[in-house]
FIKOLZA-1660 file (N, C-alpha, C; in steps of 0.1 Angstrom, whole numbers, plus 5000, padded with zeros to 4 digits):
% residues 204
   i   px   py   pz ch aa at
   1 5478 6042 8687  A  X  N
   1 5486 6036 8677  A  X CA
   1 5500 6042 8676  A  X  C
   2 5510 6035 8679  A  X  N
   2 5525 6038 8678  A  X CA
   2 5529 6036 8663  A  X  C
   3 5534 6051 8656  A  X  N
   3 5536 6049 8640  A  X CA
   3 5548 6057 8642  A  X  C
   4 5556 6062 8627  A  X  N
   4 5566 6066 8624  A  X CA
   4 5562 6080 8628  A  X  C
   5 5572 6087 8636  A  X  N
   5 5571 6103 8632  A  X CA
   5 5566 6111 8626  A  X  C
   6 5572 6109 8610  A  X  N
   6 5569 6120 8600  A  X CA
   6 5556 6118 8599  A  X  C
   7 5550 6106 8604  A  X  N
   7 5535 6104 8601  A  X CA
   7 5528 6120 8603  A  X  C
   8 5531 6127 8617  A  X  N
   8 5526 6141 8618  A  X CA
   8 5529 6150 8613  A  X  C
   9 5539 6145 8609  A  X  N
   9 5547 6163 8599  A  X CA
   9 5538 6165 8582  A  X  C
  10 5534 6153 8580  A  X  N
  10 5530 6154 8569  A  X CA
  10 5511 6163 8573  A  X  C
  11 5511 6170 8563  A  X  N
  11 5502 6182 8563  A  X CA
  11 5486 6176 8564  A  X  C
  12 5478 6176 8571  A  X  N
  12 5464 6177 8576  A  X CA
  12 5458 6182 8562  A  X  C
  13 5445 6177 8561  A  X  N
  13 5431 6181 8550  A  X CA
  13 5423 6187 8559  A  X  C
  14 5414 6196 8558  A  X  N
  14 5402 6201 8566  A  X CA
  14 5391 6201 8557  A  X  C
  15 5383 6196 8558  A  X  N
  15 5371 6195 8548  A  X CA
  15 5360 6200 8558  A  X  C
  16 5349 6202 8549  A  X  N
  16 5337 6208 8553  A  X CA
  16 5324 6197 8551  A  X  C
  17 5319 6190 8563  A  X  N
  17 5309 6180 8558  A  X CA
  17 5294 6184 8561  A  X  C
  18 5288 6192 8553  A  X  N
  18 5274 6189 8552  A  X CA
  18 5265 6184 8567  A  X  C
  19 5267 6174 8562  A  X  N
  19 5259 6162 8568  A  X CA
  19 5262 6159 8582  A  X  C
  20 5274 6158 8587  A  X  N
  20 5284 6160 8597  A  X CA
  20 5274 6173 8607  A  X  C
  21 5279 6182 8605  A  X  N
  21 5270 6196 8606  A  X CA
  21 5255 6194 8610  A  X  C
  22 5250 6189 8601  A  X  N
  22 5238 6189 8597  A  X CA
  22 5232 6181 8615  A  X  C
  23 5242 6168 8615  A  X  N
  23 5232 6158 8623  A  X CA
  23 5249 6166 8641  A  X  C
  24 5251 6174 8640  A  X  N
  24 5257 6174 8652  A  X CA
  24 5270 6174 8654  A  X  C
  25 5277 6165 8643  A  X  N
  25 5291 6154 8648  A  X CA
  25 5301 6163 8650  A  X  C
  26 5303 6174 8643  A  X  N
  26 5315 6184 8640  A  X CA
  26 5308 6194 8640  A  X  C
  27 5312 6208 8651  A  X  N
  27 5311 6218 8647  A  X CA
  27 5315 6229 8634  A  X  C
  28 5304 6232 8629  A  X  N
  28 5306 6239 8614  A  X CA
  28 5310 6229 8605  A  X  C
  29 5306 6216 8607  A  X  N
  29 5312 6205 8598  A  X CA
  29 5327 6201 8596  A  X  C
  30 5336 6208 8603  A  X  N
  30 5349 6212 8600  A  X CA
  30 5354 6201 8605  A  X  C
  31 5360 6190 8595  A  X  N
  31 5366 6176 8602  A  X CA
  31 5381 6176 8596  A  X  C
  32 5388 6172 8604  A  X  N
  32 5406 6174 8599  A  X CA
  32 5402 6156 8596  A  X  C
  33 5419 6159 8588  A  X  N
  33 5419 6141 8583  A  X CA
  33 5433 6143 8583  A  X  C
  34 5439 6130 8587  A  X  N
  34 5455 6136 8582  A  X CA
  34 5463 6118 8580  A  X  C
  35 5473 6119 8576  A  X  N
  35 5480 6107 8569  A  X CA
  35 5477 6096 8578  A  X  C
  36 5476 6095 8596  A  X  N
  36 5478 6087 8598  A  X CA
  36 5459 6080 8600  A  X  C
  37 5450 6086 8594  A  X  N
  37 5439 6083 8593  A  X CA
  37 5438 6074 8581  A  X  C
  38 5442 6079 8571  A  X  N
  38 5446 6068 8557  A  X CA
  38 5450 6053 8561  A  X  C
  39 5464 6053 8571  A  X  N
  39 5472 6044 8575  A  X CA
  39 5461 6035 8580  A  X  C
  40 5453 6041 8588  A  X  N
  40 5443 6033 8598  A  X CA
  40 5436 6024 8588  A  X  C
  41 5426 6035 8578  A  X  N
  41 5416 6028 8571  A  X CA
  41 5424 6016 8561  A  X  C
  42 5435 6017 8560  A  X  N
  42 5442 6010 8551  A  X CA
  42 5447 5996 8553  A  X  C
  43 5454 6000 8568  A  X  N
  43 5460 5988 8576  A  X CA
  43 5475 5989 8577  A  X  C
  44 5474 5998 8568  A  X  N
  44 5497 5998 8564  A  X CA
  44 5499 6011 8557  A  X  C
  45 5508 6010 8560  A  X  N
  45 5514 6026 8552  A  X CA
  45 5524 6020 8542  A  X  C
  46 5521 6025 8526  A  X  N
  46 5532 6024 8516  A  X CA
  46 5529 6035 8504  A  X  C
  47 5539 6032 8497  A  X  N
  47 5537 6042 8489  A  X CA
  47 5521 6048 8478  A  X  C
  48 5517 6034 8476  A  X  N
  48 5500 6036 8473  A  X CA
  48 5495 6043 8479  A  X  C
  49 5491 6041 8495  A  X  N
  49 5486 6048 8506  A  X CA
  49 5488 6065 8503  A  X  C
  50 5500 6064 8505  A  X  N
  50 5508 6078 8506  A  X CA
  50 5505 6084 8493  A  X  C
  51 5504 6083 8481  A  X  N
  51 5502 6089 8473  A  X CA
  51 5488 6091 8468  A  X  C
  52 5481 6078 8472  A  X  N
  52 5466 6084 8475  A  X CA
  52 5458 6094 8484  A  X  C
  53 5465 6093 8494  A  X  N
  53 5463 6104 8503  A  X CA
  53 5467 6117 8501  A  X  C
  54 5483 6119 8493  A  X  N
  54 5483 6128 8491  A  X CA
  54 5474 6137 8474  A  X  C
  55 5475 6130 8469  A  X  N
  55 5471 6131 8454  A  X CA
  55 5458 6138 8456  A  X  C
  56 5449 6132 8470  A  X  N
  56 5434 6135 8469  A  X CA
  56 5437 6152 8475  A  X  C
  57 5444 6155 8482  A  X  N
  57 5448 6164 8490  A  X CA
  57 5447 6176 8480  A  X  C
  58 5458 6174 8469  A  X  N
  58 5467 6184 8459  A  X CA
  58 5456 6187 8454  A  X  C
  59 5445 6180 8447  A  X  N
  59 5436 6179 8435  A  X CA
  59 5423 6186 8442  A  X  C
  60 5415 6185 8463  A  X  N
  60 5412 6190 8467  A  X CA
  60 5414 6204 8466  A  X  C
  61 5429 6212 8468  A  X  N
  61 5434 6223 8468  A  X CA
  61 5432 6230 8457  A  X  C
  62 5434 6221 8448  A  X  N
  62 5433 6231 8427  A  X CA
  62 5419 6231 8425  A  X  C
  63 5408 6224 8436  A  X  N
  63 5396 6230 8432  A  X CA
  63 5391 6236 8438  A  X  C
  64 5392 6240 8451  A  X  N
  64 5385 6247 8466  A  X CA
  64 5397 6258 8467  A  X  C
  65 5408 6257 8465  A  X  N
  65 5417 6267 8468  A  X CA
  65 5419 6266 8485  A  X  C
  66 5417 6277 8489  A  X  N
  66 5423 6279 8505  A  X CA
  66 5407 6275 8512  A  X  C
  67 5400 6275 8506  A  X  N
  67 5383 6270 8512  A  X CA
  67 5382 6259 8515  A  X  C
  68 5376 6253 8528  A  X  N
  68 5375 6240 8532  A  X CA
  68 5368 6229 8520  A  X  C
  69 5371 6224 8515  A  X  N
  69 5366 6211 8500  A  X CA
  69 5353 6211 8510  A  X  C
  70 5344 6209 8499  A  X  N
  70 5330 6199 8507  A  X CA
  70 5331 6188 8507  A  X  C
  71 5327 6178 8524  A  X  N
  71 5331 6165 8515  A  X CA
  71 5320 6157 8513  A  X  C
  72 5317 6149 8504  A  X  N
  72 5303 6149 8497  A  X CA
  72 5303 6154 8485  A  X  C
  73 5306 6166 8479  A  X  N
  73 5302 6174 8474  A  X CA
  73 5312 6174 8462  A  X  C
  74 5325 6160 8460  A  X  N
  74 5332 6158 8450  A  X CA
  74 5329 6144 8443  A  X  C
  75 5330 6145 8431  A  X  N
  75 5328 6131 8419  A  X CA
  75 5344 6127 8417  A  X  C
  76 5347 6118 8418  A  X  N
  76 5356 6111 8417  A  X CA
  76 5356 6096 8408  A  X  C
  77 5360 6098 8393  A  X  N
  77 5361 6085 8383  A  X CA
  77 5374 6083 8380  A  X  C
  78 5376 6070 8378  A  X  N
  78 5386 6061 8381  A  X CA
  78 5390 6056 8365  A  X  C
  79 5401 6057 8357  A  X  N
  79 5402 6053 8347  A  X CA
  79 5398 6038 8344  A  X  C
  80 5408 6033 8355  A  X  N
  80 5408 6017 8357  A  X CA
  80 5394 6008 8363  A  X  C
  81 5395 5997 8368  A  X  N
  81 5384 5988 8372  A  X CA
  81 5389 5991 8382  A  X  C
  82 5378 5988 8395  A  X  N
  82 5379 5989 8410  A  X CA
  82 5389 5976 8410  A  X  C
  83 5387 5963 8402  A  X  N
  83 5399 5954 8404  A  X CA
  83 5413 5950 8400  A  X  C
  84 5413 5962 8391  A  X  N
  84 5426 5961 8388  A  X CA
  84 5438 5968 8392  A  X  C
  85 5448 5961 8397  A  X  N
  85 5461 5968 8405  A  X CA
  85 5456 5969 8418  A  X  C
  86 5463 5985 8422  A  X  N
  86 5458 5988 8434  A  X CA
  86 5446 6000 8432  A  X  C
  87 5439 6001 8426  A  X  N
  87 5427 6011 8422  A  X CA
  87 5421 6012 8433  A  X  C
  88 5412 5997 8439  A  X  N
  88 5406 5994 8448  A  X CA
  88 5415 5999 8460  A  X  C
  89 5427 6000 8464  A  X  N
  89 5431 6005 8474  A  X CA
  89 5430 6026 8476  A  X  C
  90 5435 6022 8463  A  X  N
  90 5434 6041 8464  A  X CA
  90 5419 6050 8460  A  X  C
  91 5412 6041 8453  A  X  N
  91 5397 6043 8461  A  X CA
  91 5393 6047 8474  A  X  C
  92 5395 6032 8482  A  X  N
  92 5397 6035 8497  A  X CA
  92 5395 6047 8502  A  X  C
  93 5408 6053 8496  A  X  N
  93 5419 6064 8508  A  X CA
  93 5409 6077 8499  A  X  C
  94 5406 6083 8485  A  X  N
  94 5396 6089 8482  A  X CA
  94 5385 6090 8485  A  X  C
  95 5376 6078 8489  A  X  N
  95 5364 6079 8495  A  X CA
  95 5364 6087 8507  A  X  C
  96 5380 6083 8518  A  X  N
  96 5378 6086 8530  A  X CA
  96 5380 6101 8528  A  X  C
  97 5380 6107 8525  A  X  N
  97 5385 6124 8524  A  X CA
  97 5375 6127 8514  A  X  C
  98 5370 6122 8502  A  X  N
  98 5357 6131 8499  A  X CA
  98 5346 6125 8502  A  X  C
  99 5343 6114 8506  A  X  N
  99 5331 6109 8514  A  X CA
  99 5321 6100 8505  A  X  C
 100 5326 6099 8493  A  X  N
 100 5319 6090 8481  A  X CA
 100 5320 6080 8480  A  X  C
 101 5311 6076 8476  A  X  N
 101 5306 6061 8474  A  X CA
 101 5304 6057 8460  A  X  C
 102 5303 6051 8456  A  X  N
 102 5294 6041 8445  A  X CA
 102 5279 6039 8450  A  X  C
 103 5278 6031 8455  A  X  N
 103 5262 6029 8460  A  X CA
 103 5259 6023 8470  A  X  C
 104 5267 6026 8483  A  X  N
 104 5268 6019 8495  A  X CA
 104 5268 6023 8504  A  X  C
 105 5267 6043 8500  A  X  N
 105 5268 6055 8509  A  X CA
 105 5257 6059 8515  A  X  C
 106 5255 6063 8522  A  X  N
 106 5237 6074 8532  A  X CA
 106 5237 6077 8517  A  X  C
 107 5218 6075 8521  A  X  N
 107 5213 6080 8508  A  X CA
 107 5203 6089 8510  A  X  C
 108 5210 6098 8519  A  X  N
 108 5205 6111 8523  A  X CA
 108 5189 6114 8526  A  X  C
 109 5188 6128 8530  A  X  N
 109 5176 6130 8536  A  X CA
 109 5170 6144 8532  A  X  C
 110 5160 6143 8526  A  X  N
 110 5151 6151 8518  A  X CA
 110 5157 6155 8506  A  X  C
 111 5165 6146 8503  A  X  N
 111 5170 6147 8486  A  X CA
 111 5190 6152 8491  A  X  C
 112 5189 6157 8502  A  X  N
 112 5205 6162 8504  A  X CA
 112 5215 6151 8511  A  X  C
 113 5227 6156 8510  A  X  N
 113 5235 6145 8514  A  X CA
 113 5237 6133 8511  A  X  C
 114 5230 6128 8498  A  X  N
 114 5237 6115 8488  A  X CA
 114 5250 6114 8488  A  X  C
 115 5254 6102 8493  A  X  N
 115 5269 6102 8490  A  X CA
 115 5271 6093 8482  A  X  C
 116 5256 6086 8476  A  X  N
 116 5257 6075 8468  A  X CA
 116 5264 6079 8451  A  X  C
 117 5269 6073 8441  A  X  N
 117 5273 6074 8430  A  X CA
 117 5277 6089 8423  A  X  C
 118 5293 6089 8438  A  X  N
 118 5302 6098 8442  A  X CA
 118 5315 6089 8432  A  X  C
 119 5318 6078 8430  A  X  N
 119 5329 6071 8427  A  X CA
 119 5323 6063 8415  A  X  C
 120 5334 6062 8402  A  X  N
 120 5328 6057 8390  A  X CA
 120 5339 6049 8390  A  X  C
 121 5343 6035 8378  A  X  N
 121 5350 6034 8375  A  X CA
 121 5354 6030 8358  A  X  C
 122 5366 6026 8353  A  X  N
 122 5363 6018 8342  A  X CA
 122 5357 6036 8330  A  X  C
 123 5365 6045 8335  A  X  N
 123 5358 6055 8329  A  X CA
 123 5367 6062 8314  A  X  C
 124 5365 6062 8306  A  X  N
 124 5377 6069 8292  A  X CA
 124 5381 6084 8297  A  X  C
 125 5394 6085 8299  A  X  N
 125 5395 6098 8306  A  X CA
 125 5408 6097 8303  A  X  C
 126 5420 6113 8303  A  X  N
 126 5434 6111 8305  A  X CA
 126 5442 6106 8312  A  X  C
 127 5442 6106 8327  A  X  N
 127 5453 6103 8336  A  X CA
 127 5439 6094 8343  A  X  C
 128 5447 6092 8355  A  X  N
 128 5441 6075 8365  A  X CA
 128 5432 6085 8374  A  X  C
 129 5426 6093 8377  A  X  N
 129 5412 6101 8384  A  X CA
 129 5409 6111 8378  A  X  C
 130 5397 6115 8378  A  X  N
 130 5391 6127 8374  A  X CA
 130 5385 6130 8388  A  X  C
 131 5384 6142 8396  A  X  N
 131 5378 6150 8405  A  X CA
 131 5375 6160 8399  A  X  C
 132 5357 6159 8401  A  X  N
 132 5350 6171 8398  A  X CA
 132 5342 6176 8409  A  X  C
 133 5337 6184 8414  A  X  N
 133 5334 6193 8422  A  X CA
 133 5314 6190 8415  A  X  C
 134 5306 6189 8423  A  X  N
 134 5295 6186 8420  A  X CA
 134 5285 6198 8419  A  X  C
 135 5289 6210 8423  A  X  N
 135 5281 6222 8425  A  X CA
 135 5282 6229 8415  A  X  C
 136 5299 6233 8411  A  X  N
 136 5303 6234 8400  A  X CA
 136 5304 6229 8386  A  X  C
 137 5309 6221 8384  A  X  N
 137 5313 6213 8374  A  X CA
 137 5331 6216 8374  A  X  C
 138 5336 6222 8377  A  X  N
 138 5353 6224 8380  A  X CA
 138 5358 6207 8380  A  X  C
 139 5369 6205 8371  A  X  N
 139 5377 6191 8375  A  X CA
 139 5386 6200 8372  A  X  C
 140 5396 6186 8375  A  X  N
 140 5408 6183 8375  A  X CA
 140 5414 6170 8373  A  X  C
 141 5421 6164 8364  A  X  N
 141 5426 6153 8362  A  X CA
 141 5439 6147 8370  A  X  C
 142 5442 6134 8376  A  X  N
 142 5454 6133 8386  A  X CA
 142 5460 6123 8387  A  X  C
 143 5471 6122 8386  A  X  N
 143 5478 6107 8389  A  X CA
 143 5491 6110 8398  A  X  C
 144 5491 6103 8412  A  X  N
 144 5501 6100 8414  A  X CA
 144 5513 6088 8407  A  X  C
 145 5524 6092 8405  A  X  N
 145 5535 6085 8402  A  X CA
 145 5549 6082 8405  A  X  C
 146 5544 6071 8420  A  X  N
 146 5555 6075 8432  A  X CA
 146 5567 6063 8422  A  X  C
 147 5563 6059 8413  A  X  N
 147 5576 6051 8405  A  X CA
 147 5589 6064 8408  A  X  C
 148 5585 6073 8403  A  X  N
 148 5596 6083 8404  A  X CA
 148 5602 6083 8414  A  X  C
 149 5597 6082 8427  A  X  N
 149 5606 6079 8442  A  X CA
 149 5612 6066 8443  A  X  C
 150 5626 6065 8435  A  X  N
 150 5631 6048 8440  A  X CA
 150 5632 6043 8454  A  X  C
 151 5629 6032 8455  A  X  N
 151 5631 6026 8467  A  X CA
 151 5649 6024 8469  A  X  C
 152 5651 6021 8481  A  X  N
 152 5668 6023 8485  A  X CA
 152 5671 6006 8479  A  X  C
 153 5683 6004 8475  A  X  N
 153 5688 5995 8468  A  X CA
 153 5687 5977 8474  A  X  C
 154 5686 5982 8486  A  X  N
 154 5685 5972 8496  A  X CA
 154 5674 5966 8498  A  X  C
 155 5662 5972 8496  A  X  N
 155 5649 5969 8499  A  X CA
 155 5642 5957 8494  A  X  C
 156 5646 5956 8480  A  X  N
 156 5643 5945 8475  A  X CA
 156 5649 5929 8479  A  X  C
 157 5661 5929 8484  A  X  N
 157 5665 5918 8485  A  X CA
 157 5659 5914 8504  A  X  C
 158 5662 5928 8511  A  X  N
 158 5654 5927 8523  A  X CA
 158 5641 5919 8525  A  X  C
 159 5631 5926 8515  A  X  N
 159 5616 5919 8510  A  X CA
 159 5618 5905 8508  A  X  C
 160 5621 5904 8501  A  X  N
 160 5623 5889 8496  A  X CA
 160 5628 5876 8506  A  X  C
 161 5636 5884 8517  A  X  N
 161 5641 5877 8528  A  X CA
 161 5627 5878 8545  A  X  C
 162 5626 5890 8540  A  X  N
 162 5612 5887 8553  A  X CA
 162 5599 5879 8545  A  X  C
 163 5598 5880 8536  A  X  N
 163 5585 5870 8532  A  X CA
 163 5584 5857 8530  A  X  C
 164 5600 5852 8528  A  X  N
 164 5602 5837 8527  A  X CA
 164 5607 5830 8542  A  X  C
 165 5606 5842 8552  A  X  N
 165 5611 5840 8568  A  X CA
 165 5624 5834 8568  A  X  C
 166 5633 5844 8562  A  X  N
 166 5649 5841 8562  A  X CA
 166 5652 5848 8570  A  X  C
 167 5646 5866 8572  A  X  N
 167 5654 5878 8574  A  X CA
 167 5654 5874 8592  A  X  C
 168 5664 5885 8593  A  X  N
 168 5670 5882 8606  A  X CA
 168 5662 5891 8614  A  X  C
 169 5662 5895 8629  A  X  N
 169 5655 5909 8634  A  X CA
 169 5661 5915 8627  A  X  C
 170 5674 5922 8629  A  X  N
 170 5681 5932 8621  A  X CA
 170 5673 5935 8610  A  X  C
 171 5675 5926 8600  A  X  N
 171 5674 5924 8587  A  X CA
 171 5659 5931 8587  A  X  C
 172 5648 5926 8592  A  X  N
 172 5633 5926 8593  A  X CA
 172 5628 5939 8594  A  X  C
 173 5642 5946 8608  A  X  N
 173 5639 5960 8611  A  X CA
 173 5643 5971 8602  A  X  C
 174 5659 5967 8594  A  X  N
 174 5664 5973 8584  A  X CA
 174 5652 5977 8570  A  X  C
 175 5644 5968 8567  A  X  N
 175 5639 5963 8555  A  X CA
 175 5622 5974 8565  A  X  C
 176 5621 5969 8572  A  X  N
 176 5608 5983 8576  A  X CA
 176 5608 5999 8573  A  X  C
 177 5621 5998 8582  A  X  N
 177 5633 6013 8576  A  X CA
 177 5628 6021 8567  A  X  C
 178 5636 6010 8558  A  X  N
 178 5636 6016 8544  A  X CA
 178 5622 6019 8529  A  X  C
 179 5610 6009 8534  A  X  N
 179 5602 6009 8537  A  X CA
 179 5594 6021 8537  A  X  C
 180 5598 6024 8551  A  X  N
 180 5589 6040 8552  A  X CA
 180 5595 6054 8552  A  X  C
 181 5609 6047 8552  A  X  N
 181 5617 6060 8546  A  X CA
 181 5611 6067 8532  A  X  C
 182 5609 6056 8523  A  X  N
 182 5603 6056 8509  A  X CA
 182 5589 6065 8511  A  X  C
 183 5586 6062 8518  A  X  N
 183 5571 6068 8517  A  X CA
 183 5570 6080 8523  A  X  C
 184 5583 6081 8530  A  X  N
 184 5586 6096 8538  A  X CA
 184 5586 6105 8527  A  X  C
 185 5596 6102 8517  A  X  N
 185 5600 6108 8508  A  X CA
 185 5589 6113 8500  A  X  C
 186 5582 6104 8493  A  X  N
 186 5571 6105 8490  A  X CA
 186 5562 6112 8490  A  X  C
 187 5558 6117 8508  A  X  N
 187 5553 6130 8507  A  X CA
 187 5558 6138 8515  A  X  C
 188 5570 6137 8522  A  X  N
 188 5575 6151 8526  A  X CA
 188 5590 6157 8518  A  X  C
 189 5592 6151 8504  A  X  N
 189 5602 6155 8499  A  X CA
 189 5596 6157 8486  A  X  C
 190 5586 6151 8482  A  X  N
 190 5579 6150 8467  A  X CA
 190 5568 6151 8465  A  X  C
 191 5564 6159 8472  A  X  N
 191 5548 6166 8475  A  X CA
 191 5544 6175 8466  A  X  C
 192 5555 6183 8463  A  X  N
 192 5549 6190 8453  A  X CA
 192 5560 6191 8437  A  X  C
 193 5566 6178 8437  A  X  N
 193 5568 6175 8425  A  X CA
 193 5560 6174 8413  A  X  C
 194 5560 6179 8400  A  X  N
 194 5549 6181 8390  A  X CA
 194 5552 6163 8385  A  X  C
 195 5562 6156 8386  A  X  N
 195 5567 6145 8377  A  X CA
 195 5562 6136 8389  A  X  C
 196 5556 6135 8398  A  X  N
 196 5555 6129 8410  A  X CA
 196 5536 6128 8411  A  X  C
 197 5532 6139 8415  A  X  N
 197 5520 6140 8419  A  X CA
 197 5519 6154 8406  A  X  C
 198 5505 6141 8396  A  X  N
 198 5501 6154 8385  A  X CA
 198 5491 6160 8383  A  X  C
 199 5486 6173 8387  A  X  N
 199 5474 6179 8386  A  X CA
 199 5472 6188 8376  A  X  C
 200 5461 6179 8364  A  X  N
 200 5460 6192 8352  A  X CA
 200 5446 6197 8354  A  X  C
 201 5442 6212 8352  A  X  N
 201 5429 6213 8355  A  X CA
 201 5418 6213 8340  A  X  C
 202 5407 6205 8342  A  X  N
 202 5399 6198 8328  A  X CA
 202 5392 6212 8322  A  X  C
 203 5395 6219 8310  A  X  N
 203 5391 6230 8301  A  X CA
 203 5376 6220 8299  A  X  C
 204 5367 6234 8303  A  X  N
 204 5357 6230 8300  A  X CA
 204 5348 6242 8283  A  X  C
% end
């Protein structure tokens, strides 16, 4: 797959899978994930993508610290419905980095490695996820809010012209550009903005 550059610059997850381990797949479990794996499972790269990808990343880090996350081994509830907005998209890109499910996951073997009813939604909570750590009880509450990253002035009228099949090549290519310039920004200029990507940790 031929993608954008920065796709590599942006920073790798290493997780630690159980189960992985367990049946062979990865030595010591140790599986890297990185942005352009999100892109894959997704189909496109935009700013949803990118801030679910990263969001799961930050909120991994404030619970595991410099320790590989287990994956499996995090709860992840959803304020919203799986159908409302893009929830169901940044679900997705959460499941793929902690490995949870709702009820459609391996349902493990001699009681370990359930990955079933890992993802909740529709849940009363502060911000749009809750990650909690299953061993522990450790959360953290999270919302990305790439509103804060404006898109370039152009973009919108660009859109409007490639979807009604006005826009020119130029135009088509211009309007891609800009596009993923946005989402560059996103996470390699606003990665660790507090007003961007917000991680509070849940007082127990």
């Amino acid at each position: 797959m031929s993608y954008p550059e920065f796709f590599d610059r942006v920073p790798r997850v290493r997780l630690r899978d159980p189960l992985a381990e367990f049946l062979g797949a990865a030595e010591g479990g140790l599986i890297d994930y990185g942005y352009p794996d999100a892109v894959r499972l997704a189909g496109h790269s935009c700013p949803t993508v990118a801030g679910a990808y990263w969001l799961t990343r930050q909120a991994l880090r404030a619970l595991y610290g410099d320790a590989p996350p287990e994956r499996g081994g995090v709860h992840a509830s959803f304020r919203d419905s799986q159908l409302n907005g893009v929830t169901g998209v940044v679900a997705n890109v959460v499941a793929l980095l902690t490995g949870g499910t709702v009820d459609t996951g391996f349902k493990g073997l001699g009681g370990r490695f359930d990955r079933r009813r890992l993802l909740a939604f529709d849940v009363a909570q502060p911000l749009d996820i809750r990650f909690t750590r299953v061993d522990s009880g450790d959360a953290v509450d999270a919302a990305a809010q790439v509103r804060h990253v404006p898109a370039d002035p152009q973009m919108a009228p660009l859109m409007q012209r490639c979807v009604a099949g006005e826009a020119s090549a130029d135009e088509a290519r211009r309007f891609r550009e800009l596009w993923q310039d946005r989402v560059r920004r996103v996470l390699l200029e606003h990665g660790d903005d507090p007003a961007v990507f917000v991680i509070r940790r849940v007082e127990r």
